[in-house]
VOGU-3710 file (C-alpha; in Angstrom, 3 decimals, decimal comma):
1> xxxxxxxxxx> 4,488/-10,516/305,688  6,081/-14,476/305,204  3,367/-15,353/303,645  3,931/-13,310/300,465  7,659/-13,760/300,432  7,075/-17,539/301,067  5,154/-17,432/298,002  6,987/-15,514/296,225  10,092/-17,810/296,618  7,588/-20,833/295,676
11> xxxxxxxxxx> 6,728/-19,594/292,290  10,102/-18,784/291,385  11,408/-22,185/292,751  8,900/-23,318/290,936  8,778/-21,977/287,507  12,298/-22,153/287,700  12,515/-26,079/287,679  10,089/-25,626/284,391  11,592/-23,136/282,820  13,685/-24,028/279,625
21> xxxxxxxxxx> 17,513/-23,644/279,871  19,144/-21,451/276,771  22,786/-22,339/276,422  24,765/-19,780/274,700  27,365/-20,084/272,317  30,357/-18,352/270,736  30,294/-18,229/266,890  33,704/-16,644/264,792  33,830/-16,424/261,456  37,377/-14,791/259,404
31> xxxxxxxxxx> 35,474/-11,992/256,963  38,164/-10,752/254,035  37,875/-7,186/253,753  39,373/-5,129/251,465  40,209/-0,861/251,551  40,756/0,463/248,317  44,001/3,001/248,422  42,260/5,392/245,972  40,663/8,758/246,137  38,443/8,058/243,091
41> xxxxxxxxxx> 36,676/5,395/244,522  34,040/5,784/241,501  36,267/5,267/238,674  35,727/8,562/237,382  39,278/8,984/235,657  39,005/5,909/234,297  35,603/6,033/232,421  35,998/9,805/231,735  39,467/8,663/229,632  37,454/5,502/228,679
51> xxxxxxxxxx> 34,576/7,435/227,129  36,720/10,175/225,498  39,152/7,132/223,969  36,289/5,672/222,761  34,569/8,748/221,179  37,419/9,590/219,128  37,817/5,723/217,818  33,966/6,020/217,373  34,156/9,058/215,380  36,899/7,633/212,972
61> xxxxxxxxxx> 33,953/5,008/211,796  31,259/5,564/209,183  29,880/8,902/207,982  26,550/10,949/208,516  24,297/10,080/210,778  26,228/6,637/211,274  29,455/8,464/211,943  27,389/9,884/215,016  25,693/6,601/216,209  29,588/5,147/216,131
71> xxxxxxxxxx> 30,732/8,191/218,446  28,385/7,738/220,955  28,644/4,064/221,006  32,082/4,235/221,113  31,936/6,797/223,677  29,407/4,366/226,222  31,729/1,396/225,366  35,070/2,919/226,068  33,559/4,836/229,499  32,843/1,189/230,741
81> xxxxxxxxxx> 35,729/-0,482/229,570  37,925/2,064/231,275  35,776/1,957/234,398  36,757/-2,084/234,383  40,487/-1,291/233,706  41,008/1,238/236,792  38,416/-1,205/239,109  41,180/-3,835/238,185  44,375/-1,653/238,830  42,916/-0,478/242,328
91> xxxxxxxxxx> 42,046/-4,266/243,120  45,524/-5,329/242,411  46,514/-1,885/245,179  44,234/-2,330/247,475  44,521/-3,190/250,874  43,343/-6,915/252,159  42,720/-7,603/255,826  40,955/-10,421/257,437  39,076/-9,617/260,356  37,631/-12,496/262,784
101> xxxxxxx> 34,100/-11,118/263,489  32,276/-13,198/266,421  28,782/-13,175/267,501  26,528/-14,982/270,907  23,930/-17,894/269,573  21,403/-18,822/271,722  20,696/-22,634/271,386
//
């Protein structure tokens, strides 16, 4: 029975004293995060107003088949600008916090 506890100890002893050492290591980093104060998170007011602005100016251009084309282009054009104007108006509210996130490295 010492025999294979005798051994035992030997091989870790010894594979121990070969056995590469792995130093670990703290790493932090500050992450900006930002929580917009809005319930329409997907600008939907603001591209549905957008779209409907833009229709009507669209509509006011050309006639025929070109007073059409300018409606819907104005339409597409107006829905993204005022998706860009209420993105930048719930920027300007939102919420910034910086959070220190850390993480273990192995070396």
């Amino acid at each position: 029975m010492k025999k294979p506890l005798m051994a035992l100890v030997a091989a870790t002893l010894a594979f121990g004293a070969v056995a590469p050492a792995f130093a670990r290591h703290q790493v932090c980093e500050d992450v900006e995060t930002k929580q917009i104060n809005s319930k329409d998170n997907n600008r939907l007011i603001g591209t549905g107003v957008g779209a409907v602005a833009g229709g009507l100016l669209g509509n006011q251009v050309g006639g025929g088949k070109g007073k059409t084309l300018a409606t819907v282009g104005g339409a597409v054009a107006g829905g993204v600008v005022g998706n860009q104007v209420q993105k930048n108006h719930q920027d300007k509210n939102a919420t910034y916090r910086t959070e220190r996130r850390c993480h273990w490295v192995e070396d």
